[in-house]
C-alpha positions in Angstrom: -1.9 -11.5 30.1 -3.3 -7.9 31.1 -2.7 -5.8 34.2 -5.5 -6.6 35.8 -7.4 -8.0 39.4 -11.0 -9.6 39.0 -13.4 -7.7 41.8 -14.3 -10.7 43.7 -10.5 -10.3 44.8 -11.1 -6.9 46.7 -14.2 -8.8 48.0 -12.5 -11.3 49.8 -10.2 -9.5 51.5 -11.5 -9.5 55.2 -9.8 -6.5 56.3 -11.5 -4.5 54.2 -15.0 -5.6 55.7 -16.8 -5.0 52.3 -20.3 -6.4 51.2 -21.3 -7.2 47.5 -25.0 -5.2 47.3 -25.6 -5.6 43.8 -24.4 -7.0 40.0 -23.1 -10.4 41.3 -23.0 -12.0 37.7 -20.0 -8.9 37.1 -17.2 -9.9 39.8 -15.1 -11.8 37.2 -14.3 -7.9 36.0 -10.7 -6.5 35.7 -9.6 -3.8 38.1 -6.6 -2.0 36.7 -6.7 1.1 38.6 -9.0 2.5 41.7 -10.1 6.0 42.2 -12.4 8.2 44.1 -15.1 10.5 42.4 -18.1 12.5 43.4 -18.9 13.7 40.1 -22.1 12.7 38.5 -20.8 12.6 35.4 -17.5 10.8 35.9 -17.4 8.4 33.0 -16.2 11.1 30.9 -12.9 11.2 32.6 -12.8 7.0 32.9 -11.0 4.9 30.0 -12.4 1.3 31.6 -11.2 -0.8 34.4 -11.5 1.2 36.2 -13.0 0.8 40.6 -14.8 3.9 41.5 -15.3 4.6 45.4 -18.3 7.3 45.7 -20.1 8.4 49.0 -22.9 9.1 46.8 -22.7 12.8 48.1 -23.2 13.9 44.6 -25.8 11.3 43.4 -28.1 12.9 42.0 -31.7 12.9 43.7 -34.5 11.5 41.2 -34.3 7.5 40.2 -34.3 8.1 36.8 -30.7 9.9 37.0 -29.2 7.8 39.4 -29.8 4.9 37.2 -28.6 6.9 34.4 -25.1 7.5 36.7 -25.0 3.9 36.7 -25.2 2.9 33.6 -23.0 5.4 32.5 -20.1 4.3 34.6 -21.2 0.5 32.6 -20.9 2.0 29.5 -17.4 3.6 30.6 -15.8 0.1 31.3 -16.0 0.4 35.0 -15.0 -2.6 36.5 -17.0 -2.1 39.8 -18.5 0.7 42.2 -17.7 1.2 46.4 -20.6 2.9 47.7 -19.3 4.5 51.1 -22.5 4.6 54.2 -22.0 6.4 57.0 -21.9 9.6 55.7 -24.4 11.1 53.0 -26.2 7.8 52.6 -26.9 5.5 55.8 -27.2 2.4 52.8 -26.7 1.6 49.5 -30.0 3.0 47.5 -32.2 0.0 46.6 -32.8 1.5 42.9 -29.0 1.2 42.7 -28.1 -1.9 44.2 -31.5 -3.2 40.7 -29.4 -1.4 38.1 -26.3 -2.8 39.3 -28.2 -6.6 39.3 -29.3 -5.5 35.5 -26.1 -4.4 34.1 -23.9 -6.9 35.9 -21.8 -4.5 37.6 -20.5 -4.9 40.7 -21.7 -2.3 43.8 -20.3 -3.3 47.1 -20.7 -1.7 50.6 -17.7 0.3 52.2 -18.2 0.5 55.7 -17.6 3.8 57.5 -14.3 2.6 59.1 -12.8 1.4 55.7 -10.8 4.4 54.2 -11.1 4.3 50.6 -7.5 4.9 50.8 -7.1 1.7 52.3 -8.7 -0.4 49.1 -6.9 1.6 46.7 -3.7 0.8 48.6 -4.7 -2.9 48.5 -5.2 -2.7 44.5 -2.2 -1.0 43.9 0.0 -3.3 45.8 -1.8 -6.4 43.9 -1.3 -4.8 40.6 2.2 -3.8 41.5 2.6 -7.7 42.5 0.9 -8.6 39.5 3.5 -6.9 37.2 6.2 -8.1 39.2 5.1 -11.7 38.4 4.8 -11.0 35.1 8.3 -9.9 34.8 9.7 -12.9 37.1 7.3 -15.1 34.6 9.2 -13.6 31.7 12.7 -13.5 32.8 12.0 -17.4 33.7 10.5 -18.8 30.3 13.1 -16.6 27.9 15.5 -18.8 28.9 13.5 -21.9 28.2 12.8 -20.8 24.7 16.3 -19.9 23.8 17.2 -23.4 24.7 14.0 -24.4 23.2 14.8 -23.1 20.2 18.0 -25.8 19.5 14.7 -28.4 19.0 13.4 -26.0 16.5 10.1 -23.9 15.9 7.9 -26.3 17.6 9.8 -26.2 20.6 9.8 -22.1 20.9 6.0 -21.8 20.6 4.8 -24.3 22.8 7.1 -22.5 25.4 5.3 -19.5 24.2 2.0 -21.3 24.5 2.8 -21.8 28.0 3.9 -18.6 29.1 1.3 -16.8 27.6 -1.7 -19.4 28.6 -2.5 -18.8 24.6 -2.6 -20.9 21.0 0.8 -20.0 19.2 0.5 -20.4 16.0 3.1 -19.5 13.2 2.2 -18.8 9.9 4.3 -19.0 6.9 5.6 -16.7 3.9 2.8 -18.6 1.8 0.0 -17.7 4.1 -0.5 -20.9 5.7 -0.2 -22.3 9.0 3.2 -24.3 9.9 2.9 -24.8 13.7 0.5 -24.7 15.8 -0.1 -25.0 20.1 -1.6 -26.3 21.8 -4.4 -27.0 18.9 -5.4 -25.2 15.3 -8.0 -22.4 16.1 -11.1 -22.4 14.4 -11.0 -21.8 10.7 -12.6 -18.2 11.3 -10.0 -17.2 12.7 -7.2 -18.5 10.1 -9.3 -16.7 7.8 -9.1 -14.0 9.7 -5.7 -13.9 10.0 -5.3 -14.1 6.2 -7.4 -11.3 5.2 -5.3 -9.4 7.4 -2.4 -10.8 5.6 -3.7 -9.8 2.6 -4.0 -6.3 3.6 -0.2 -6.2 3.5 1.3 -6.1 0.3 5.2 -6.1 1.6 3.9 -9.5 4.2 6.0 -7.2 6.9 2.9 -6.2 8.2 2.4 -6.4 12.1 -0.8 -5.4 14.2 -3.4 -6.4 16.7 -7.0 -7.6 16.0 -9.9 -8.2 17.9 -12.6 -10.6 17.5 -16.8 -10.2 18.0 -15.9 -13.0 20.0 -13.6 -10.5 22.4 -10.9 -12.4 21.3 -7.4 -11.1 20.3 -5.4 -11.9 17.8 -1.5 -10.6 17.4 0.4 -11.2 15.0 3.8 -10.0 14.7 6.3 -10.1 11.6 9.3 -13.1 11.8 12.0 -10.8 9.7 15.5 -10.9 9.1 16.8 -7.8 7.4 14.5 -7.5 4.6 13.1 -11.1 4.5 9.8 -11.7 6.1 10.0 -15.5 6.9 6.2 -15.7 8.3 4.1 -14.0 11.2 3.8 -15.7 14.9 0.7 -15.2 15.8 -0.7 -15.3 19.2 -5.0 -15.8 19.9 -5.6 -15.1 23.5 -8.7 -13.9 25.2 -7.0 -10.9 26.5 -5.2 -7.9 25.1 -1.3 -8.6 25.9 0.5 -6.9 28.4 3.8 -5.1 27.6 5.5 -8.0 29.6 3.5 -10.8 27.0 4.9 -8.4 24.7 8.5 -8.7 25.1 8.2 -13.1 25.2 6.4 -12.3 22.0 9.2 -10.1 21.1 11.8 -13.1 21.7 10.0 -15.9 20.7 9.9 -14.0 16.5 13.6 -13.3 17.3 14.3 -16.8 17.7 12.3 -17.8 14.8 13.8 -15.5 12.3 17.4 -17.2 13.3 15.9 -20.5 13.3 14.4 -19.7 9.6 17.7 -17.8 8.8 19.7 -21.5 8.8 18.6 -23.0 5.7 19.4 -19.2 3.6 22.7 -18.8 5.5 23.9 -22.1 4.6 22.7 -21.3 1.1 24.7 -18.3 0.9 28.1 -20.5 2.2 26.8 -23.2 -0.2 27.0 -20.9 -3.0 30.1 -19.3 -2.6 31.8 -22.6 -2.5 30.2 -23.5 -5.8 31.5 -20.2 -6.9 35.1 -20.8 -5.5 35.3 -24.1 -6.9 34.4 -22.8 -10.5 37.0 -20.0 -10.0 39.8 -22.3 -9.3 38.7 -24.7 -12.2 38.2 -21.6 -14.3 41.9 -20.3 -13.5 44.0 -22.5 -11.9 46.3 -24.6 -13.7 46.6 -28.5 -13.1 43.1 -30.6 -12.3 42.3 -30.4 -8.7 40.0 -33.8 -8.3 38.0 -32.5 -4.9 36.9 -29.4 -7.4 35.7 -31.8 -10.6 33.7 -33.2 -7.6 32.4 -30.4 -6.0 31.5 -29.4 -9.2 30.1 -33.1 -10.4 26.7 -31.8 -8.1 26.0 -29.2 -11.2 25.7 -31.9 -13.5 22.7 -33.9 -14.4 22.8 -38.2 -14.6 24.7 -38.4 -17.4 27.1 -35.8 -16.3 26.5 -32.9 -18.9 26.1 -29.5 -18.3 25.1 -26.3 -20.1 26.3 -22.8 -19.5 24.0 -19.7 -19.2 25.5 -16.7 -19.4 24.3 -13.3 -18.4 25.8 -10.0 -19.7 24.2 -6.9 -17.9 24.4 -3.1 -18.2 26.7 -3.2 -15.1 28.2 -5.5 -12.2 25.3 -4.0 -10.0 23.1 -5.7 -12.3 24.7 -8.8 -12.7 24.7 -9.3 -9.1 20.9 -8.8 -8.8 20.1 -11.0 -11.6 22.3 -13.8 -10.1 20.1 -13.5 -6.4 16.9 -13.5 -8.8 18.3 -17.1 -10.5 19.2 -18.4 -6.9 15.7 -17.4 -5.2 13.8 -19.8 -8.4 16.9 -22.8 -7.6 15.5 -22.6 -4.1 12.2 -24.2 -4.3 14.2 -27.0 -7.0 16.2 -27.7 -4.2 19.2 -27.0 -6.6 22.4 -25.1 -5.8 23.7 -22.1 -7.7 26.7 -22.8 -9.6 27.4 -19.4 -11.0 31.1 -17.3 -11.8 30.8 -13.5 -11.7 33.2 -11.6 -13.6 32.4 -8.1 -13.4 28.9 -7.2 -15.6 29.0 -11.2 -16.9 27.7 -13.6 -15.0 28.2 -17.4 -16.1 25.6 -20.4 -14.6 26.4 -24.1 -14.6 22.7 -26.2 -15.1 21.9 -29.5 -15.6 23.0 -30.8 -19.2 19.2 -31.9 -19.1 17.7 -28.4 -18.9 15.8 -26.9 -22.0 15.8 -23.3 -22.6 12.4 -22.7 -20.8 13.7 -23.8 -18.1 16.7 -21.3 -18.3 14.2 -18.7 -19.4 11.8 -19.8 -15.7 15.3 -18.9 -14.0 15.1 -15.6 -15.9 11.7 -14.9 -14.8 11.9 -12.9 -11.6 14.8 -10.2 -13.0 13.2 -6.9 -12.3 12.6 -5.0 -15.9 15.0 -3.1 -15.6 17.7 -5.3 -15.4 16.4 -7.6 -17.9 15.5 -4.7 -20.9 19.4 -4.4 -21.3 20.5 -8.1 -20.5 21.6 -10.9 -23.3 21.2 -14.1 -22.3 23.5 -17.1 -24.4 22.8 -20.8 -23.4 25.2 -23.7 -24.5 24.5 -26.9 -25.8 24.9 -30.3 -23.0 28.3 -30.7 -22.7 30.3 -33.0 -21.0 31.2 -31.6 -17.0 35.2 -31.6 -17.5 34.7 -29.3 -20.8 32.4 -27.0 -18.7 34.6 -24.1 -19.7 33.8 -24.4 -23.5 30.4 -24.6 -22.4 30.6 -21.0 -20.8 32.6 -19.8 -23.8 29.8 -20.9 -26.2 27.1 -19.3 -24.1 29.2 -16.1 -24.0 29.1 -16.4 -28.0 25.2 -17.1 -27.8 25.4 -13.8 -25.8 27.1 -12.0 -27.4 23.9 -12.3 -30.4 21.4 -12.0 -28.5 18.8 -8.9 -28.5 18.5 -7.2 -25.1 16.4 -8.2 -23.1 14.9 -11.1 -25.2 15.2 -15.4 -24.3 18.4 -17.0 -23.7 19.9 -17.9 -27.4 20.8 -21.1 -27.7 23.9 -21.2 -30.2 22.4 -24.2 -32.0 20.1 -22.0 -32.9 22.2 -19.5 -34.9 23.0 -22.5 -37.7 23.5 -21.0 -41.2 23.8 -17.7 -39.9 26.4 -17.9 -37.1 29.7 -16.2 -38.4 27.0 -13.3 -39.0 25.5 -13.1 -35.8 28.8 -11.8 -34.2 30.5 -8.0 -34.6 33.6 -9.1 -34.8 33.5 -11.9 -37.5 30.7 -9.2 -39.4 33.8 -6.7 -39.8 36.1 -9.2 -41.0 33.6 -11.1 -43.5 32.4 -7.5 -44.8 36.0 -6.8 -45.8 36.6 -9.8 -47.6 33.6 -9.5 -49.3 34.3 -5.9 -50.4 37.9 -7.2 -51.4 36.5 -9.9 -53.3 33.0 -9.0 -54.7 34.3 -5.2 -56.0 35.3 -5.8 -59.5 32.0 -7.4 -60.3 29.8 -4.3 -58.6 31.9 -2.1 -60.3 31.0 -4.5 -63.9 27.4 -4.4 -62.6 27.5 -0.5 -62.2 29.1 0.5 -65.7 27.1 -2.0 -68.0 23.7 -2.5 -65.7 24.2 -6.3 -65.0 23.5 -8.0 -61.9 25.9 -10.4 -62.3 26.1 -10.5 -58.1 22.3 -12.0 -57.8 23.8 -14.7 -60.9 26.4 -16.1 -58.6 25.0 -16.4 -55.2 22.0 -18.2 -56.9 24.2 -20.3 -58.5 26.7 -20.8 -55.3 23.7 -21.5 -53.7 22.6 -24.9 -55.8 26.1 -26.0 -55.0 26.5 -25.5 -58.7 23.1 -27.2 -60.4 23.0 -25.0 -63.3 19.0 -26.2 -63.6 18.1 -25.5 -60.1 20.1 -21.9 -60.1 18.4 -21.0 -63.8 14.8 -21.6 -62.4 15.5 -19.7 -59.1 16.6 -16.8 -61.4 13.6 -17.8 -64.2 16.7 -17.6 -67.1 17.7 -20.7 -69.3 20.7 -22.9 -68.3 22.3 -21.2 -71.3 22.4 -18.0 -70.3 23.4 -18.4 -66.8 26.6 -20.5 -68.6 27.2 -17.8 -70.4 27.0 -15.2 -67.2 28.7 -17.5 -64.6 31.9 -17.2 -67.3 31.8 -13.5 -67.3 32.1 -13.8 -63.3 34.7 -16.0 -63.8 36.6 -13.4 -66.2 36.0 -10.9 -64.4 36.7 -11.9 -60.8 39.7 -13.9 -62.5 38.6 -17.1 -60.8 37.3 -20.9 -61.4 34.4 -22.0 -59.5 34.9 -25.5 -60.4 36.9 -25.2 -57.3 35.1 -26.3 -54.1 37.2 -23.5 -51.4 36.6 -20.4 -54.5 33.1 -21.2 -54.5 33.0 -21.5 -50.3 34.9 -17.8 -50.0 32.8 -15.8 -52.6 29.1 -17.9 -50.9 30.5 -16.1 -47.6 31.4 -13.4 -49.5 27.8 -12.8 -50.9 25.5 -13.9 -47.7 28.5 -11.1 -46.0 27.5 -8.1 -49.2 23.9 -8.9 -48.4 
């Protein structure tokens, strides 16, 4: 913990012949440096822990000040006082030797033989000592949390624990303790710890606190390139030294590679899934070990359906595919996904529904998703898994940027219409087809055109197609001929009337 020796440990070191006087209740104070000072008002130069030796030759004379000078030094975090007799002062002042009893700091007799050399030396070499154990210490219990670490997280902290004479505790991504050692602290202090937490937006966020109770609390950031797995956090009653601070150092190291497993093996995981869908994708023959790599993606009744990403670029499709993988995690489902430049294709359960597609979808930055289409497929069976992916690339492929995955069920009645390249083809039939009776309708102000897709569109029922146009039967007869004379056609025939419907919907 920190550099420092309690004064009742210069006390008792016979050699030194010294003689407590005053502030008895104060010996458990940390020395962490000794020094020699005349000056009255010293504490301005003084940071704390600091044992000041004083032959009182510049005490000042009336009571008042001198317990002023005292409680100065108390208020400067002066771990104790050596008055030197012999000199200026044949004994330690009585007012002083009352303050110190009032305040609690220590105020010993030095003897005129005892050099104050001679008790800094001493506190020097036991501070010196001190940091040596404090290195032995560490170089001792790094190796027993690095083999710890094999067990796991538990393992690493208690060694920790131990080390440090603290409570370990680790707290997760989520905010909530994991591990703790060798108890749970008290609940003021977990909600300490997650205000802090709070406080940091990126959860990287390392730093020291300290409670009213004097406690500490340190908490440093378990990370692994960008990820911040948690925080280990360490409540001790002491600040840490830079020694505590290098176990601490280890201890997150081996926590980050301990949490690091699970994501590595994900990565490997999904690579496989990736290779196996690449060989299925393009190699010829039927590799069984693939269809049962693969069988993982399906759901019970082994369907699947393909989603299929297309992005502004292959940058993009990459980052939407790690935004899909990071909602699979807490499923506990793999990735199944192909990437083919700025396409990216995704294998789910046949028992998926488009929201849940669309929840997969949910974490793609803005960016990305204002110029991605999304297609989804309908269940089919694992070994036709390709068709799947071809029929979500159709879905795609009519989808608005940026909007939910289109399922191609969905475009029903309007499919061949949905897609660019079957729009060019359709429009040129239907402007092959349909032009003699626009140009009829232009020279003799018919609209012969709104006749026959009313009545294509009763599959024929003269009644029906004369109400939706508000004519008599009779006169739609009589127009449905002209069409037929003109266009030089008979739509008693079930394939004429099928081509001129398309033809129509196609005009429209």
């Amino acid at each position: 913990m920190n550099a420092g020796i309690p004064v009742r440990w210069v006390l008792s070191q016979p050699e030194l012949g010294l003689v407590l006087k005053g502030g008895g209740t104060g010996l458990g104070r940390s020395i962490t440096l000794s020094l020699t000072s005349e000056l009255t008002d010293a504490q301005q130069w003084l940071s704390g822990g600091e044992l000041v030796l004083t032959t009182g030759m510049g005490l000042p004379l009336s009571r008042a000040d001198r317990l002023r000078y005292l409680e100065d030094l108390d208020r400067a975090g002066v771990a104790g006082v050596g008055f030197g007799v012999g000199l200026s002062h044949e004994t330690v002042p009585e007012d002083l030797v009352e303050t110190a009893d009032r305040l609690g700091l220590p105020l010993f007799e030095v003897p005129l033989p005892t050099p104050f050399g001679a008790i800094t030396k001493k506190v020097m070499q036991r501070l010196a000592e001190q940091e040596y154990e404090k290195v032995l210490r560490a170089s001792r219990a790094q190796p027993r949390m690095t083999r710890a670490a094999i067990q796991g997280p538990r393992a690493v902290i208690k060694e920790l624990s131990a080390a440090l004479s603290a409570t370990v505790l680790v707290v997760g991504a989520d905010g909530a303790v994991s591990e703790a050692h060798p108890r749970q602290p008290a609940a003021e202090i977990i909600e300490r710890i997650g205000e802090f937490l709070a406080t940091r937006g990126d959860g990287a966020g390392s730093g020291v606190l300290q409670l009213p109770s004097g406690q500490y609390i340190v908490l440093q950031a378990i990370t692994a390139g960008q990820t911040v797995h948690g925080h280990l956090t360490v409540v001790t009653a002491t600040a840490l030294s830079s020694v505590d601070q290098v176990l601490l150092g280890h201890a997150s190291s081996l926590l980050a590679l301990d949490f690091e497993k699970p994501a590595r093996l994900r990565i490997a995981q999904n690579r496989l899934n990736s290779q196996a869908m690449t060989m299925l994708l393009e190699e010829p023959g039927d590799p069984d070990i693939m269809w049962q790599h693969l069988a993982t993606a399906a759901d019970r009744t082994g369907r699947i359906r393909a989603l299929v990403l297309w992005c502004a670029n292959p940058a993009d499709a990459t980052r939407a595919l790690e935004t899909v993988d990071t909602q699979l995690h807490p499923m506990n489902r793999q990735l199944f996904a192909h990437l083919a430049g700025d396409r990216a294709a995704i294998l789910l359960p046949g028992s998926d529904t488009d929201e849940t597609a669309e929840k997969l979808l949910a974490g793609i930055s803005a960016e990305v998703r204002a110029t991605m289409r999304a297609g989804l497929s309908a269940p089919h069976p694992l070994r036709r898994f390709n068709a799947a992916i071809e029929h979500a690339e159709l879905a795609s492929s009519a989808a608005l940027p940026g909007a939910r995955p289109l399922e191609l069920a969905a475009l029903a009645g309007h499919a061949l219409l949905a897609f660019p390249e079957a729009q060019r083809v359709l429009s040129a039939v239907s402007e092959a087809m349909l032009q003699p009776l626009v140009d009829y309708d232009d020279r003799h102000g018919t609209d012969l055109i709104a006749s026959l897709r009313a009545y294509l569109e009763a599959h024929g029922q003269w009644e029906t197609a004369a109400t939706a146009l508000g004519v008599h039967r009779h006169t739609l007869r009589s127009r449905i001929a002209k069409i037929e004379s003109v266009l030089g056609v008979q739509l008693d025939q079930a394939l004429v009337r099928a081509e001129l419907l398309l033809a129509v919907i196609a005009r429209r």
